[in-house]
matplotlib code that plots the C-alpha trace (Angstrom):
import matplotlib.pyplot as plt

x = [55.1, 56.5, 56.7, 59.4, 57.3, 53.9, 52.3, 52.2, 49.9, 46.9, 47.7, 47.5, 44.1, 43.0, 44.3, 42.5, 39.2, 38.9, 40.2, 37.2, 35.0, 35.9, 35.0, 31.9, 31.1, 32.7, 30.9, 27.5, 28.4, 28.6, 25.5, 23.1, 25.2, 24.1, 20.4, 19.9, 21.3, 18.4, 20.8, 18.5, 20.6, 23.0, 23.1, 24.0, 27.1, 28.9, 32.3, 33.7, 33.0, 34.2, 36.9, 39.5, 39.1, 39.0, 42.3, 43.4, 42.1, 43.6, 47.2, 47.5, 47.0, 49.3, 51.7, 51.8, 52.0, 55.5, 56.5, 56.0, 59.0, 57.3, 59.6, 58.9, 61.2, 62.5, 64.3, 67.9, 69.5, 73.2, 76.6, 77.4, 78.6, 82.1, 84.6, 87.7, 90.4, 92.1, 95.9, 97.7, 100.9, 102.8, 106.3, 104.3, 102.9, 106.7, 106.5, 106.9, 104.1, 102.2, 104.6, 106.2, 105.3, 102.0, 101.6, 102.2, 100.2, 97.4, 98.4, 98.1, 94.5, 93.4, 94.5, 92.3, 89.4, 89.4, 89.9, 86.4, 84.6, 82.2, 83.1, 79.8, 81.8, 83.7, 87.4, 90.1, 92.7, 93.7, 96.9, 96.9, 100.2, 100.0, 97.9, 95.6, 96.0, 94.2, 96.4, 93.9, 90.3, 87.4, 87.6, 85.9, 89.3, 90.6, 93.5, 94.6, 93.3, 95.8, 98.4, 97.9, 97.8, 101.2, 102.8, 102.1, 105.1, 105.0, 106.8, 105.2, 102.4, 99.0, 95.8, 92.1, 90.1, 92.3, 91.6, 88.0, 87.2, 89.6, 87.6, 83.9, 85.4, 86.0, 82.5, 80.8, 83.1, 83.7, 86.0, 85.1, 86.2, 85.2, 83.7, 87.0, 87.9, 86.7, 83.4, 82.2, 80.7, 77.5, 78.5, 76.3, 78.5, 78.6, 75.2, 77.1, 74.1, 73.5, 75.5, 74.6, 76.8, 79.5, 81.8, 84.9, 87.4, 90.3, 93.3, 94.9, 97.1, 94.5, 97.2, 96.7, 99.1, 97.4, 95.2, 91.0, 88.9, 88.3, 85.2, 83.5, 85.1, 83.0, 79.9, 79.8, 80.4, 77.6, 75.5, 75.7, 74.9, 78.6, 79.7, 83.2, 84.6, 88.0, 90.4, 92.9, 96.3, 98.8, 98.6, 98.1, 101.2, 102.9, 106.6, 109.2, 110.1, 113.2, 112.1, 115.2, 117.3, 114.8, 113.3, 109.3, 106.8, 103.7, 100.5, 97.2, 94.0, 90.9, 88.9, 90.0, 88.9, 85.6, 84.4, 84.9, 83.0, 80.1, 79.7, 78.7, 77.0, 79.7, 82.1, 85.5, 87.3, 89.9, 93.4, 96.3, 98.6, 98.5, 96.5, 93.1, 93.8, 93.1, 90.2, 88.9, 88.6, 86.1, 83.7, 83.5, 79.7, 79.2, 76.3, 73.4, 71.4, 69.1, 68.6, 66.2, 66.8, 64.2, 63.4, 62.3, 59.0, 59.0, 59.8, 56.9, 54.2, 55.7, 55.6, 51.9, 50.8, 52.8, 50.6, 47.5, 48.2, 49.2, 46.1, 43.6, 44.9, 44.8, 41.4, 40.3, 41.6, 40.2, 36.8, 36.1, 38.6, 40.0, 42.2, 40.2]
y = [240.5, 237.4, 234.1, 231.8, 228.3, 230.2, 226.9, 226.4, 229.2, 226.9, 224.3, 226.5, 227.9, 224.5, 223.2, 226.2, 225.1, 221.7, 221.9, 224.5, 221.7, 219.0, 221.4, 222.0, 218.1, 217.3, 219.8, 218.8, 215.0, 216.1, 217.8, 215.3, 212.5, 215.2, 215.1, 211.5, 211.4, 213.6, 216.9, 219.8, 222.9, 220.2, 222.0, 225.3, 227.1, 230.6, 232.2, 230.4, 227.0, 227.8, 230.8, 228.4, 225.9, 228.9, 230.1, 226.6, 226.4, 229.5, 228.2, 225.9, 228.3, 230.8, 228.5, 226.9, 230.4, 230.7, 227.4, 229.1, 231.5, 234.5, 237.7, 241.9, 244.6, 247.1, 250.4, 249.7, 252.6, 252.5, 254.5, 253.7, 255.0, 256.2, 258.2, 259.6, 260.9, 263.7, 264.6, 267.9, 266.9, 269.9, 271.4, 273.1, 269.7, 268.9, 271.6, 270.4, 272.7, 269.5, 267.1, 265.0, 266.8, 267.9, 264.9, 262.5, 263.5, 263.6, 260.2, 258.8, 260.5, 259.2, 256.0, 255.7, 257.5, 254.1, 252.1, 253.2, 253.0, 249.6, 247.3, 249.4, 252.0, 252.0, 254.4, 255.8, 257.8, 261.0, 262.8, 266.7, 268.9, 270.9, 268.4, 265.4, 261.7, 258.6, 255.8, 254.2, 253.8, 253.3, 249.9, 247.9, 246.5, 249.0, 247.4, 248.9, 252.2, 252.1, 251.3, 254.5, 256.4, 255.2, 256.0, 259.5, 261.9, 265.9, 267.9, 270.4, 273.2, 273.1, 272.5, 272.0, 272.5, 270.1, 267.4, 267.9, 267.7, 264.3, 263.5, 264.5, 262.3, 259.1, 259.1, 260.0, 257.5, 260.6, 263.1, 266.3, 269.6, 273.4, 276.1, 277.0, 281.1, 280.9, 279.0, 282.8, 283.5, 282.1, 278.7, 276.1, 273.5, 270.3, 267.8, 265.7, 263.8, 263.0, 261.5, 261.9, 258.9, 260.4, 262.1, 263.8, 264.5, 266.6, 266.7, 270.2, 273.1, 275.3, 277.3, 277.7, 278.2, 277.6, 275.7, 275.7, 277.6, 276.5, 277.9, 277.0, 273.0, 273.9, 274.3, 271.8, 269.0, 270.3, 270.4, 266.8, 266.2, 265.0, 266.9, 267.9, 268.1, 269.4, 268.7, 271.5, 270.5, 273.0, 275.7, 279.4, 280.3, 278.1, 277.5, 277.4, 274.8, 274.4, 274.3, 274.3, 275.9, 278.8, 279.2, 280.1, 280.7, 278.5, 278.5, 277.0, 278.8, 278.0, 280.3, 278.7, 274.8, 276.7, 278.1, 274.7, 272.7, 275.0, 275.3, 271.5, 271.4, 269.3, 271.0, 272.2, 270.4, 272.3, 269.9, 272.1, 269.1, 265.6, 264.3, 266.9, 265.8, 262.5, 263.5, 265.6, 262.7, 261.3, 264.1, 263.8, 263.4, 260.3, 260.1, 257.9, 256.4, 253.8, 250.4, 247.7, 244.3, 241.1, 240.2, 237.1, 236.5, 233.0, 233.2, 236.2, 233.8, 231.2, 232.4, 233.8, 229.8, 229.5, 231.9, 231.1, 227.4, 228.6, 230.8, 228.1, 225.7, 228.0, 228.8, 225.5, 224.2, 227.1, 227.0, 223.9, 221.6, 220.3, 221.3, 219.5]
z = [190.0, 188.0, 188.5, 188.0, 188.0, 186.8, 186.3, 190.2, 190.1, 187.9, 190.8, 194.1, 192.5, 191.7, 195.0, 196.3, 195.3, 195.5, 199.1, 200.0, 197.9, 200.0, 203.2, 202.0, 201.2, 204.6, 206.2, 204.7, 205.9, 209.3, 209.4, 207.6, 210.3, 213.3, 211.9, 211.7, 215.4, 216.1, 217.3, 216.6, 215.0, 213.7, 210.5, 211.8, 211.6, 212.4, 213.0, 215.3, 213.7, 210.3, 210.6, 212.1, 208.7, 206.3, 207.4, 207.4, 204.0, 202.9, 203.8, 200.8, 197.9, 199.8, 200.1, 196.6, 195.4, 197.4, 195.5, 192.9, 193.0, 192.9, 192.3, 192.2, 191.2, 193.8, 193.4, 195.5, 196.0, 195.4, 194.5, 191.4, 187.2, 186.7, 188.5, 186.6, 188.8, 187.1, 188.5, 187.7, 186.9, 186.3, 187.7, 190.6, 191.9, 192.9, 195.6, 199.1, 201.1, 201.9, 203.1, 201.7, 198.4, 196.5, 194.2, 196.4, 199.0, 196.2, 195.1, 198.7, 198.9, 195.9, 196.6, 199.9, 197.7, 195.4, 198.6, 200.0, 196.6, 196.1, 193.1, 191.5, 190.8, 187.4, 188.3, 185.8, 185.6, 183.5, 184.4, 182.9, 182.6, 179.5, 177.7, 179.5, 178.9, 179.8, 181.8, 182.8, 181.6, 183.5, 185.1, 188.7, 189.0, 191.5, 192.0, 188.0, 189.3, 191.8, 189.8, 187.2, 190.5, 191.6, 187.9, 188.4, 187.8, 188.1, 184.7, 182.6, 182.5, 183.6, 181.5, 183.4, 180.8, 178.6, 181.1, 181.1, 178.0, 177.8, 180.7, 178.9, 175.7, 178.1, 179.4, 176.4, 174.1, 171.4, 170.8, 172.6, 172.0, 172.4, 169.2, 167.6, 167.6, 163.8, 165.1, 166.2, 169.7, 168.7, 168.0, 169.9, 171.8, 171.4, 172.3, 174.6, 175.3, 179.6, 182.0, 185.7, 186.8, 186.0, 188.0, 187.2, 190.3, 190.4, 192.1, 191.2, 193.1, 190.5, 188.9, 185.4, 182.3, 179.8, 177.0, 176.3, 178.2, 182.0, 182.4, 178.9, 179.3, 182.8, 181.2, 178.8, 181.6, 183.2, 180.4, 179.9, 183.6, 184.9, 187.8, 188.7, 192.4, 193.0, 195.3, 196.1, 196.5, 198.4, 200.8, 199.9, 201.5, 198.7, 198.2, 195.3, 193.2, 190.7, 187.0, 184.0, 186.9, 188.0, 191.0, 191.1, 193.4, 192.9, 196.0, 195.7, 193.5, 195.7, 193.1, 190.2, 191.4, 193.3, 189.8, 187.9, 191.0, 191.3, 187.5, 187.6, 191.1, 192.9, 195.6, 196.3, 199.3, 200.8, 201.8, 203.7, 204.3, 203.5, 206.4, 205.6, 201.5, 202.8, 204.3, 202.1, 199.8, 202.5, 201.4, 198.0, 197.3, 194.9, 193.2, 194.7, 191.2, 191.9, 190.1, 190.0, 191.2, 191.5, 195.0, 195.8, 197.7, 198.5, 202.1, 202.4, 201.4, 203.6, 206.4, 205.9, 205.1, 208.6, 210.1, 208.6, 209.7, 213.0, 213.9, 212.3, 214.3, 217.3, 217.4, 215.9, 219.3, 221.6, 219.9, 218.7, 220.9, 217.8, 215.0, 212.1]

ax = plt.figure().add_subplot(projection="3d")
ax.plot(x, y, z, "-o")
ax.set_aspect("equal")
plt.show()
């Protein structure tokens, strides 16, 4: 416990002391007054006749000690760290098997996913098509989030693993990358350090073309303690979309964006059409960290000198048929 006037403290104790002093001496008074009136007993004493005082008494010291600002730490639990929302930006995002398309249904469910987050919570935003990209780094100003979220425009392959390890590098503040081939099987990967208030979240139809290894970019995020949850975007019916004048089939890879969830410990939310995506951001499981804060104890110890004063002068009256 601190203090934020500590020199109250040397008071309430003096305070304290000289009030139980001048109890004593007024207490002494009385009896040698009682004595010279010829009151046999006079200078007796028990419970009754001095409890009421003491708590009296006590009131003063507890209540300078209030004055005194005193403060403890507590753990308040709270969501907070750094979300990056990750959108998959490629061709097959365009396709239109949740209404009014895939990308902007994700875009409208990631925008009520910042809505709901406290100013705590730091968010960006990568977008991944062949290679990931940063528009927007981590920031409490959700209203920017927003914004990067609105810019978002499908074209181009598909990279996950890409996009985590530009995720990994925005958290950790470095480059990040995986062993090269040449590196050999055995090369260790790269010390990361730990981040458990991170959280990566992806937005993806899961169909990969291409790029570093899913499942090893995976790995690494979880070894530094940030955990992915995906968001699958489309149906597993699918559709077609139009690319350089061809027409391809594209439908969503639940087993791709479950691997890359559970690898991490975070989960795999399952959106068919636009209204479940929006609701699928509902579940995504934040992390709860905890953080110390000062709490002030001043009205504590006031309202125990109220209480002392109150029940002294209680049973001062009931006992003794006065208050002093």
């Amino acid at each position: 416990m601190t203090f934020l006037h500590p020199a109250l403290i040397a008071v309430a104790v003096l305070a304290g002391a000289a009030a139980v002093a001048g109890y004593v001496a007024l207490q002494k008074r009385r009896s040698a007054a009682l004595s010279a009136a010829g009151f046999a007993g006079a200078g007796g004493g028990g419970v009754r006749k001095h409890l009421p005082y003491a708590l009296i008494l006590a009131a003063l010291p507890v209540m300078l000690i209030g004055l005194a600002r005193p403060q403890a730490e507590v753990a308040v639990p709270r969501v907070a760290g750094t979300v990056l929302l990750a959108f998959d930006i490629s061709n097959s995002m365009s396709a239109d098997d949740v209404a009014p398309s895939r990308i902007a249904a994700a875009q409208e469910a990631a925008k009520a996913f910042v809505e709901d987050q406290p100013d705590t919570v730091d968010v960006g935003v990568i977008v991944f098509g062949d290679q990931a990209l940063l528009t927007q780094a981590p920031t409490d100003d959700h209203a920017a989030a927003t914004a990067a979220i609105g810019r978002v425009t499908p074209g181009g392959g598909t990279s996950l693993g890409q996009a985590i390890l530009v995720a990994l590098g925005t958290i950790t503040g470095k480059p990040v990358s995986l062993p090269s081939e040449e590196s050999g099987a055995a090369a260790a990967p790269q010390d990361l350090g730990y981040w458990p208030s991170a959280t990566i979240v992806v937005f993806s139809d899961g169909e990969e073309t291409g790029g570093p290894d899913v499942a090893a970019a995976a790995e690494l995020a979880a070894a530094a303690g940030v955990r992915i949850q995906t968001v699958g975007v489309g149906t597993a019916k699918g559709a077609t979309v139009e690319v350089d004048g061809f027409q391809l089939g594209t439908r969503l890879d639940e087993s791709l964006l479950t691997s890359v969830a559970q690898v991490t410990g975070g989960a795999y939310q399952q959106a068919g059409d636009a209204d479940a995506l929006v609701n699928s951001t509902k579940a995504i499981d934040l992390r709860l960290t905890t953080e110390k804060e000062p709490l002030e104890l001043t009205a504590p110890f006031a309202a125990a000198a109220l209480l002392l004063l109150t029940l002294g002068g209680l049973l001062g009256t009931r006992w003794n048929g006065r208050i002093v």
